[in-house]
MMTF fields as JSON, N, C-alpha, C and O atoms, coordinates in Angstrom:
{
  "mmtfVersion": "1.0.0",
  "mmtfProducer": "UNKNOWN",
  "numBonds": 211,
  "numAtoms": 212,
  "numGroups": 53,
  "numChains": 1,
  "numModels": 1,
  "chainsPerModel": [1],
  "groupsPerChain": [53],
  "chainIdList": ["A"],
  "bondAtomList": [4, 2, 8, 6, 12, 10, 16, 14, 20, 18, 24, 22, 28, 26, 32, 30, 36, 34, 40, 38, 44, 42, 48, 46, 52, 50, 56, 54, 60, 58, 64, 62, 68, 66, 72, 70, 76, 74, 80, 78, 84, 82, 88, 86, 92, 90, 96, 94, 100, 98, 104, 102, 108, 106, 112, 110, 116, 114, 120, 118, 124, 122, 128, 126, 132, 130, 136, 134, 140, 138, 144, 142, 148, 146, 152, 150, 156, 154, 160, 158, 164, 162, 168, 166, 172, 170, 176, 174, 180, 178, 184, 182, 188, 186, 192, 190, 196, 194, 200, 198, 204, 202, 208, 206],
  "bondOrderList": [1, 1, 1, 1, 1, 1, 1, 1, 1, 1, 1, 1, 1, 1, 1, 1, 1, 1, 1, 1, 1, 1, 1, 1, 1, 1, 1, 1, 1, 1, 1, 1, 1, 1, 1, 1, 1, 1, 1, 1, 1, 1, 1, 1, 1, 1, 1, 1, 1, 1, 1, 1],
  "groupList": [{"groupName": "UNK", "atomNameList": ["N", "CA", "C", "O"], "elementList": ["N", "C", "C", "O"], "formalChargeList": [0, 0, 0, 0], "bondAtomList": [1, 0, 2, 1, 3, 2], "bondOrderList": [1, 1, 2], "singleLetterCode": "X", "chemCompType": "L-PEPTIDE LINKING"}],
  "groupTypeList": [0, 0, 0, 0, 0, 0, 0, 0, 0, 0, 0, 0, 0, 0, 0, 0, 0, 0, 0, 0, 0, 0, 0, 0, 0, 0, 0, 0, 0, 0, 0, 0, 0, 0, 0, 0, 0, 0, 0, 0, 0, 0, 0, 0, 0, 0, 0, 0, 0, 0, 0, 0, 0],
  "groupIdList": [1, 2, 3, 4, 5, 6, 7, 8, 9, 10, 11, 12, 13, 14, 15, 16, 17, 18, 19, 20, 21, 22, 23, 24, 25, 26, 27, 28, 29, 30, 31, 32, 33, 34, 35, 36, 37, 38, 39, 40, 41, 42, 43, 44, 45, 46, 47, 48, 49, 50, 51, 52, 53],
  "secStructList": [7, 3, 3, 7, 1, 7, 7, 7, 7, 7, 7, 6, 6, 6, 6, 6, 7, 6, 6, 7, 7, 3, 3, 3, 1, 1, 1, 3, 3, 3, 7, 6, 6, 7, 7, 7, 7, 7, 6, 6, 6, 6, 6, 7, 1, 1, 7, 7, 3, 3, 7, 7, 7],
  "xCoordList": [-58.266, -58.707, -57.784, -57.254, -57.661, -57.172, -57.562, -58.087, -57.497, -57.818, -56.948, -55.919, -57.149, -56.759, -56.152, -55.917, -55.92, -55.813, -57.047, -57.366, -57.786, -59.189, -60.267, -61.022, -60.03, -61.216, -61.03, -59.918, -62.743, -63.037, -63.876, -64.584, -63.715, -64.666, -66.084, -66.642, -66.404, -68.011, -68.768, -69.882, -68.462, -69.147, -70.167, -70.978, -69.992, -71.081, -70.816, -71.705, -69.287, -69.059, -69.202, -69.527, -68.897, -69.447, -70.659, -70.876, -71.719, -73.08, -73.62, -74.843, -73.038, -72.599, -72.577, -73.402, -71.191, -70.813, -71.547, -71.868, -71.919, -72.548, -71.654, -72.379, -70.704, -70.092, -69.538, -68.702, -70.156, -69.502, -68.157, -67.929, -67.315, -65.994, -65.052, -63.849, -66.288, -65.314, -65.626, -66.739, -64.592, -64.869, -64.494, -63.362, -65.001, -64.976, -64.099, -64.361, -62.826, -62.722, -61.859, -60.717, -62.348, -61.136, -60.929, -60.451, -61.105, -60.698, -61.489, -61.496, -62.32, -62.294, -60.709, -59.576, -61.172, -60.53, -61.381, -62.611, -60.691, -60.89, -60.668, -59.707, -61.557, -60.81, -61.073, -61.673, -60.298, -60.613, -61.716, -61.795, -62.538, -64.053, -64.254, -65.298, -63.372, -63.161, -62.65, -61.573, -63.795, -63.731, -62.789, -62.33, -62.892, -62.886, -63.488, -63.03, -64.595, -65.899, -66.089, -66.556, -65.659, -65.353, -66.797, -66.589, -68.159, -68.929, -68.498, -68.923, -67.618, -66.886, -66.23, -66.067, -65.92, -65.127, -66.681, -67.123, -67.055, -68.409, -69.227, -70.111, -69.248, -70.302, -69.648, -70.239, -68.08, -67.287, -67.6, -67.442, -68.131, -68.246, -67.308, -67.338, -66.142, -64.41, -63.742, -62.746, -64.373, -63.536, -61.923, -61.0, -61.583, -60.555, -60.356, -59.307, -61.245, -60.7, -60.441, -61.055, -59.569, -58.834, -58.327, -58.083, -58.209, -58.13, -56.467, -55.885, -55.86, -54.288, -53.847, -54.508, -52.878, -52.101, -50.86, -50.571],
  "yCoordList": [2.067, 2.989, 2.886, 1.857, 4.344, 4.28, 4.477, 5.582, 3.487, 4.318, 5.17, 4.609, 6.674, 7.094, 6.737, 5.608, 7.93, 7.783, 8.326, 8.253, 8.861, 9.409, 8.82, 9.193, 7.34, 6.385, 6.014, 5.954, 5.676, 5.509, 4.197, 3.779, 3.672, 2.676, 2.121, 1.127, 3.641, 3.666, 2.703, 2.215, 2.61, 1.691, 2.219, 1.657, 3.162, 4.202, 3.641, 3.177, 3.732, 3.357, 2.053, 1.773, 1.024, -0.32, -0.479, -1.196, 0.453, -0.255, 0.866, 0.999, 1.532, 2.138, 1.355, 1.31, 0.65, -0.487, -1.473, -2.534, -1.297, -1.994, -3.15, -4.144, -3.409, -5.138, -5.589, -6.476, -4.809, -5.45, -5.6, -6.621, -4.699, -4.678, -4.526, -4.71, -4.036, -3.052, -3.923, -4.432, -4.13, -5.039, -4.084, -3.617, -3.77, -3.141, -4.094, -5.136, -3.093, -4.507, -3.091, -3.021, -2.024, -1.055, -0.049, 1.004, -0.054, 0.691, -0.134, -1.358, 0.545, 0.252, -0.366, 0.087, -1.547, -2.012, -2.414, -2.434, -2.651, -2.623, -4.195, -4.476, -5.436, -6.592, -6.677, -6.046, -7.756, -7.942, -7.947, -8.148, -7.736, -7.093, -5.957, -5.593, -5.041, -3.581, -3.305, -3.564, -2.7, -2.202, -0.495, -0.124, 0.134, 1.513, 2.415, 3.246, 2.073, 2.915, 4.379, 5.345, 4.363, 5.638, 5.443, 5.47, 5.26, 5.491, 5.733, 6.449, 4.893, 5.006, 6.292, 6.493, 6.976, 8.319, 9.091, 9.604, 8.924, 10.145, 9.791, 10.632, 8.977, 8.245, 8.399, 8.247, 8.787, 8.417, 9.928, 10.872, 10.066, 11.347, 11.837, 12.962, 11.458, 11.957, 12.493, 13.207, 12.078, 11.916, 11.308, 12.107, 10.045, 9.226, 8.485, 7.843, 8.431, 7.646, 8.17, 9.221, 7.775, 8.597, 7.464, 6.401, 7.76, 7.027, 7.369, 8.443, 5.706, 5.836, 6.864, 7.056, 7.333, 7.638, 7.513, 8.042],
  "zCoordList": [-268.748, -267.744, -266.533, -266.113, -265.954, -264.946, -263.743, -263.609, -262.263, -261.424, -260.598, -260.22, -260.14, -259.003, -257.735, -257.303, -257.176, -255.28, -254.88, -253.693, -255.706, -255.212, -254.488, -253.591, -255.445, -255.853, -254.27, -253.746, -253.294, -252.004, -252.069, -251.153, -253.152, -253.466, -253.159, -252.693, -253.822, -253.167, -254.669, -254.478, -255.307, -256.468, -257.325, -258.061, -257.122, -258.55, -259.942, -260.656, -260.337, -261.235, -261.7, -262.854, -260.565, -260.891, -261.513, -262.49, -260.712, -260.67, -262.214, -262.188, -263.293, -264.231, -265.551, -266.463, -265.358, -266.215, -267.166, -266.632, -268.674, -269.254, -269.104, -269.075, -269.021, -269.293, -268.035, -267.865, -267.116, -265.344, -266.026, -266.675, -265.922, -265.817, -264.65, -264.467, -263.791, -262.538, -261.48, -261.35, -260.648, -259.51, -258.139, -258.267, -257.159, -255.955, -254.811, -254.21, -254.844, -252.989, -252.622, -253.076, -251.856, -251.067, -252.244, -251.823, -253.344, -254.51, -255.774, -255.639, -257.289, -258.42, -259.077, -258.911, -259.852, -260.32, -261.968, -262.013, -262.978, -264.603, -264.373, -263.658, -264.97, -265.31, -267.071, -267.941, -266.951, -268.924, -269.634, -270.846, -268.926, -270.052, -270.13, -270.671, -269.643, -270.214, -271.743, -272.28, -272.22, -273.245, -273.863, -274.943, -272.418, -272.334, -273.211, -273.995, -272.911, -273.176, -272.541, -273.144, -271.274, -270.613, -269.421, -268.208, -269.981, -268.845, -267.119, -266.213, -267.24, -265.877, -265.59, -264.387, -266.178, -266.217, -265.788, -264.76, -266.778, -266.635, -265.449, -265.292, -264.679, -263.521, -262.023, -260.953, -262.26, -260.961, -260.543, -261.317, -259.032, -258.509, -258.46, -258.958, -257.97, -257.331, -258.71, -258.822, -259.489, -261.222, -260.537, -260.696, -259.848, -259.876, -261.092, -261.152, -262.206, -263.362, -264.408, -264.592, -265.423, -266.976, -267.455, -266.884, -268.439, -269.255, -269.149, -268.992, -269.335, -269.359, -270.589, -271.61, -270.332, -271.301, -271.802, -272.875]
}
């Protein structure tokens, strides 16, 4: 997953996350218990996240 310049790090998507993947400090961030499941895509208001390509 990717994040944006969008992302304001309001933590929607964190609080989203079946495997607490996402850690909040100033911006979303993915750590290694990302699966990329996507929920995070579908939960982020800004839509700042996609999936790398």
């Amino acid at each position: 997953m990717k994040v944006g310049n969008a992302c304001v790090g309001c933590g929607q998507c964190a609080g989203f996350c079946p495997f607490d993947a996402i850690t909040v400090f100033g911006r979303a961030a993915m750590n290694d218990k990302c699966i990329e499941c996507g929920k995070c895509i579908i939960y982020c208001p800004l839509s700042a996240i996609s999936e790398e390509g």
